[in-house]
MMTF fields as JSON, N, C-alpha, C and O atoms, coordinates in Angstrom:
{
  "mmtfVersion": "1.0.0",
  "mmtfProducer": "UNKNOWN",
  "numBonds": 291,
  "numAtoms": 292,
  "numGroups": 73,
  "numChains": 1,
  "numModels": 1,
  "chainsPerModel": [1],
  "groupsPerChain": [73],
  "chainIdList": ["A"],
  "bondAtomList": [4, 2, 8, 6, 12, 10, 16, 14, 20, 18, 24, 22, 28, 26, 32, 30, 36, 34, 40, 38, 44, 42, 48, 46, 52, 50, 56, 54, 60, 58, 64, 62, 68, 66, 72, 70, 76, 74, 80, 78, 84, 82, 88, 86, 92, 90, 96, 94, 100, 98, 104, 102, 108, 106, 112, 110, 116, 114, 120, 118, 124, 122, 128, 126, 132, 130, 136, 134, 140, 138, 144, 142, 148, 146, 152, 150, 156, 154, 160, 158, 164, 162, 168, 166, 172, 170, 176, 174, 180, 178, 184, 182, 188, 186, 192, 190, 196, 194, 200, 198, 204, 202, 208, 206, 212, 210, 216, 214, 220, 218, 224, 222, 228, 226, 232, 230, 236, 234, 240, 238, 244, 242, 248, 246, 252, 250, 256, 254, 260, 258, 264, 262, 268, 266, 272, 270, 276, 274, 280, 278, 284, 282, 288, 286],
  "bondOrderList": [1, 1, 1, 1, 1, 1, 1, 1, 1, 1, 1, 1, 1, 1, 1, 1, 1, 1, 1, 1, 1, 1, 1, 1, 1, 1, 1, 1, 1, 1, 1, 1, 1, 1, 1, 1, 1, 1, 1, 1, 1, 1, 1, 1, 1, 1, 1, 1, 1, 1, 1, 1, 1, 1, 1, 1, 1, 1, 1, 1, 1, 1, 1, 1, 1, 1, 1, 1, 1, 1, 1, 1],
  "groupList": [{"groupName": "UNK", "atomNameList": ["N", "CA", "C", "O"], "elementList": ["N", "C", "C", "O"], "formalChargeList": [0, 0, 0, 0], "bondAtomList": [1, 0, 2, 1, 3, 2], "bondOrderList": [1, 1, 2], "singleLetterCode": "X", "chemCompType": "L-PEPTIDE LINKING"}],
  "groupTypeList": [0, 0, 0, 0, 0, 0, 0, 0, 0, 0, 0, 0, 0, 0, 0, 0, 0, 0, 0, 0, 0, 0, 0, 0, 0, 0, 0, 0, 0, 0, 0, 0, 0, 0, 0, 0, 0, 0, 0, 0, 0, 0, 0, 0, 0, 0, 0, 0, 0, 0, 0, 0, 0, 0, 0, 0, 0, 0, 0, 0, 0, 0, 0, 0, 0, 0, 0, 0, 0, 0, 0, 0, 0],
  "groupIdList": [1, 2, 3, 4, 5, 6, 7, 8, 9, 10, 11, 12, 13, 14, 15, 16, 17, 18, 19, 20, 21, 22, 23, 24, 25, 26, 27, 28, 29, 30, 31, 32, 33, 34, 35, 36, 37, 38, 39, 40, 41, 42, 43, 44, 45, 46, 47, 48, 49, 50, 51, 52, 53, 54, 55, 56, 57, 58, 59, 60, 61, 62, 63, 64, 65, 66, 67, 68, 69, 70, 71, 72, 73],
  "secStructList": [7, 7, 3, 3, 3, 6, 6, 1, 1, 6, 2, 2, 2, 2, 1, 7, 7, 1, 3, 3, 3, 3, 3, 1, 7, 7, 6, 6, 7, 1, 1, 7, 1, 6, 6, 7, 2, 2, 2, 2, 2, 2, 2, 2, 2, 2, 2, 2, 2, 1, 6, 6, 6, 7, 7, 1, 6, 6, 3, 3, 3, 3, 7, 7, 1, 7, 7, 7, 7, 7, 7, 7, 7],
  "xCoordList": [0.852, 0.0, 0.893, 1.901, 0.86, 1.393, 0.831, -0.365, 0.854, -0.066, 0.91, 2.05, 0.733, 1.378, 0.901, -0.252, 1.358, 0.825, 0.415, 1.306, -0.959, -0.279, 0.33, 0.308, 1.531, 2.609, 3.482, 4.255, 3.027, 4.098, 2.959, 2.83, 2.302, 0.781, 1.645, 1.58, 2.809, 3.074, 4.061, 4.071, 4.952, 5.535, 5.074, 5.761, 3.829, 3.394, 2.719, 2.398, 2.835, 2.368, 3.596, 3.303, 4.783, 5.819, 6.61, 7.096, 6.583, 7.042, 6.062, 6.286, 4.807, 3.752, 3.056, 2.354, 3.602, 3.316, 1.848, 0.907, 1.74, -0.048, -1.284, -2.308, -1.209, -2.444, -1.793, -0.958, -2.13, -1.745, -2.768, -3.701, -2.757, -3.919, -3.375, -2.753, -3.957, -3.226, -4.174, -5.393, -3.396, -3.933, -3.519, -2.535, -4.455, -4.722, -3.463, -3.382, -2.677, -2.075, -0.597, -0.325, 0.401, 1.616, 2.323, 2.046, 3.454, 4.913, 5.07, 5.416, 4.951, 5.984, 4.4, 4.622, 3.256, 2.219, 0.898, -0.178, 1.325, 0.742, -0.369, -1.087, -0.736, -1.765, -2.817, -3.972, -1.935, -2.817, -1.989, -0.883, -2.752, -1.36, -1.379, -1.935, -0.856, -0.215, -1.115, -1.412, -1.802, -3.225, -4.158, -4.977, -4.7, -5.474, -6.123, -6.458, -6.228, -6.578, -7.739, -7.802, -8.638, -10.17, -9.815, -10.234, -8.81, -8.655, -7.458, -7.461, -6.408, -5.82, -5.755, -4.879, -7.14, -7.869, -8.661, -8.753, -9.166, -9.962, -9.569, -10.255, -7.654, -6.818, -6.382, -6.141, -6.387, -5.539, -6.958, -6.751, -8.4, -9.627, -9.644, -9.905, -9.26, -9.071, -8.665, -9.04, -7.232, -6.281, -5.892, -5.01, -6.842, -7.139, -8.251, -8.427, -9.135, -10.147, -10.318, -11.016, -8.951, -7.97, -7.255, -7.184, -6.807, -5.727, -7.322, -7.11, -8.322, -9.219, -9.998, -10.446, -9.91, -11.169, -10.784, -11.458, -9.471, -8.49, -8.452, -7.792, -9.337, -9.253, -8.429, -8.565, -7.765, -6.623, -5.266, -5.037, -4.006, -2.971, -2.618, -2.821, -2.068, -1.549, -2.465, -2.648, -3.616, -4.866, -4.399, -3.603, -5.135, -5.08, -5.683, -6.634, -6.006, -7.299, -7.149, -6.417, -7.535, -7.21, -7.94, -8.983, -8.039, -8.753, -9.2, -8.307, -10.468, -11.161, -10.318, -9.684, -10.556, -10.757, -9.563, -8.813, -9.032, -8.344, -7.416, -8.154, -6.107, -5.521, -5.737, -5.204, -6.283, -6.695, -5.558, -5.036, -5.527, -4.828, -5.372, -6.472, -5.057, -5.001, -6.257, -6.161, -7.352, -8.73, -7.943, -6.95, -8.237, -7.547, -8.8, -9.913, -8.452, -8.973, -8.865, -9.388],
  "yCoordList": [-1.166, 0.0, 1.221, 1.005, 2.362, 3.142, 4.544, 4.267, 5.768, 7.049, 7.569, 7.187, 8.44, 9.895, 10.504, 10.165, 12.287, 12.589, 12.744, 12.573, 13.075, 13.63, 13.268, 12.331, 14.793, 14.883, 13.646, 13.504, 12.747, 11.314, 10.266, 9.279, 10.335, 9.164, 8.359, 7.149, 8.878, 8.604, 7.555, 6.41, 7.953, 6.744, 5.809, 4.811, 5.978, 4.794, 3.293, 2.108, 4.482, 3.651, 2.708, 1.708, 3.118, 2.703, 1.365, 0.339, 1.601, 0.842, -0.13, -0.951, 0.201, -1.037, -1.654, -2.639, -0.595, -1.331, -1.987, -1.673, -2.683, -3.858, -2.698, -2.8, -1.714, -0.507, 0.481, 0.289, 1.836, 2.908, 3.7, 3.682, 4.582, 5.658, 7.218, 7.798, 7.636, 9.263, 10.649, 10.762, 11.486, 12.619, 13.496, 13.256, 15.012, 16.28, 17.533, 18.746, 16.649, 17.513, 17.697, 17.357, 18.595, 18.956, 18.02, 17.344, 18.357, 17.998, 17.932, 19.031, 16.731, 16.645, 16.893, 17.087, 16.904, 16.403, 15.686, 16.188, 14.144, 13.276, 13.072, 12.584, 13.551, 12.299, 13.881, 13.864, 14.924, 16.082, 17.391, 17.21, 18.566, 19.724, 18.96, 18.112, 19.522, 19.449, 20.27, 21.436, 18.92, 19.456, 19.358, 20.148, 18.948, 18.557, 17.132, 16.385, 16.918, 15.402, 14.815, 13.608, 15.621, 14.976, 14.657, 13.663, 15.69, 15.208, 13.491, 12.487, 14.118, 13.294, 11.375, 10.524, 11.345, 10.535, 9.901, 8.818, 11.364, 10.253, 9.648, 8.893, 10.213, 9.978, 8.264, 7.475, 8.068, 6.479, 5.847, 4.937, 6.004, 5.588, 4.664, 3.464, 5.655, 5.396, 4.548, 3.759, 5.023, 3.844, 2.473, 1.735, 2.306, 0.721, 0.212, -1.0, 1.188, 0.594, -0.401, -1.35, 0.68, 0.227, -1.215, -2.023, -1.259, -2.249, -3.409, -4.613, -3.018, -4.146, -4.918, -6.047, -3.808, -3.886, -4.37, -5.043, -4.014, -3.854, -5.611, -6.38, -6.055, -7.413, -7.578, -8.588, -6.812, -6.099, -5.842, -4.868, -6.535, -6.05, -4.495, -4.076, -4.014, -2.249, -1.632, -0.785, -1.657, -0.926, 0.601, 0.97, 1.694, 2.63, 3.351, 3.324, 4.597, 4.649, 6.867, 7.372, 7.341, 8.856, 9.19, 8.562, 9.947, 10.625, 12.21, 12.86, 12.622, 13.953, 15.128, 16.055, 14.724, 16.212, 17.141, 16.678, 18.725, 19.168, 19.485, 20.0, 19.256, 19.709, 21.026, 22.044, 21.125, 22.598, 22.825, 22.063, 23.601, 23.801, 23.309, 22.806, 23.247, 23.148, 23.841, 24.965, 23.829, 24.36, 25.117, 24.538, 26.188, 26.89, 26.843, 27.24, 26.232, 26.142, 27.063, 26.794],
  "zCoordList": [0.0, 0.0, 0.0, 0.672, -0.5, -1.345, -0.959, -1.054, -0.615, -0.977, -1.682, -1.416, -2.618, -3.376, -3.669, -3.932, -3.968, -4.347, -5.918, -6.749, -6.369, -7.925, -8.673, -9.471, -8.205, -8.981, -9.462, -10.409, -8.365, -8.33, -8.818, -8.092, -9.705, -9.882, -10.865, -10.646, -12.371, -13.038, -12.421, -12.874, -11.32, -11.121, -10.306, -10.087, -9.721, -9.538, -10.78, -10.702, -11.894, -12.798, -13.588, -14.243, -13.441, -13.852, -12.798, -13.272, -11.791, -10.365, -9.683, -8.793, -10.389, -10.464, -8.95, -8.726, -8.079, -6.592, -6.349, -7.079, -5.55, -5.497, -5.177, -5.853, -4.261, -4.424, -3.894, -3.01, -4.426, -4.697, -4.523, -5.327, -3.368, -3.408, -3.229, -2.339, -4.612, -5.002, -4.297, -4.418, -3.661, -3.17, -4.071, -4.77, -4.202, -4.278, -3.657, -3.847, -2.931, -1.616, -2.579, -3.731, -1.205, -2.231, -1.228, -0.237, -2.057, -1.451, -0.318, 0.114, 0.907, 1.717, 2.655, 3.85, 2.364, 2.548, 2.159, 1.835, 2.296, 1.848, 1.899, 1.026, 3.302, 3.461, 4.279, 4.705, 4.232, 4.527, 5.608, 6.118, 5.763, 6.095, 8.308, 9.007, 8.352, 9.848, 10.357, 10.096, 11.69, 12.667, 11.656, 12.125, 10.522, 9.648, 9.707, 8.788, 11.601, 11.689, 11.034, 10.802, 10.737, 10.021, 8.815, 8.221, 8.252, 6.691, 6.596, 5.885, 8.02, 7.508, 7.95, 7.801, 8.521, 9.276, 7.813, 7.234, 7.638, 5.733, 4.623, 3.935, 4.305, 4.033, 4.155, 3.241, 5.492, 6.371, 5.978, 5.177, 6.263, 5.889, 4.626, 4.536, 3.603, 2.364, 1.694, 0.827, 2.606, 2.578, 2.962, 2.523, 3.966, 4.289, 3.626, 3.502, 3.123, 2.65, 1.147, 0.79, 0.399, -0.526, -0.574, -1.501, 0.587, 0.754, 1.301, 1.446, 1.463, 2.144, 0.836, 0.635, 0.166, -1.507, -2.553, -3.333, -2.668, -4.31, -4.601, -3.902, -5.823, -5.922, -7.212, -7.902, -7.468, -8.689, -8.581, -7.863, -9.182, -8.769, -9.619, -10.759, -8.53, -9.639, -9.451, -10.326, -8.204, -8.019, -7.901, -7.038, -9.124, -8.433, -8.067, -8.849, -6.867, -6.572, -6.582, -5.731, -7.096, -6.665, -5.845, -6.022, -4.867, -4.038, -4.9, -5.443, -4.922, -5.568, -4.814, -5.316, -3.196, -2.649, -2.403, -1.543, -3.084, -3.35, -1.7, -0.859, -1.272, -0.735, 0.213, -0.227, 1.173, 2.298, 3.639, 4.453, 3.498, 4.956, 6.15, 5.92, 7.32, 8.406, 8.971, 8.478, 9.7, 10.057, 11.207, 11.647, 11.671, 12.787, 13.727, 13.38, 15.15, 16.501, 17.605, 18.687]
}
């Protein structure tokens, strides 16, 4: 099981790993920004749900929702 973002979807298509789930987000945040626990909670969600479902090798799965900052508390 795999996340990247995007920018990196192409080499997941090349390196062939068993499931692959692509985010919206930038660089050097994967899976969502810092203190972004709801997002980055739906993120890991996703991502097991992936690794629970995928009856496909090379599954890949994108996630829609665009990259947000951090909700301020």
């Amino acid at each position: 099981m795999c996340v990247y973002i995007r920018a990196f979807a192409h080499q997941a298509r090349i390196i062939k790993p068993p499931r692959v789930l692509v985010t919206r987000h930038i660089l050097g945040r994967t899976i969502g920004a810092p203190g972004d626990v709801d997002r980055q909670s739906e993120v890991v969600a996703a991502a097991l749900d992936l690794l629970a479902t995928a009856t496909e090798p090379n599954t890949i799965r994108e996630l829609t929702e665009e990259y947000r900052t951090a909700p301020t508390r």
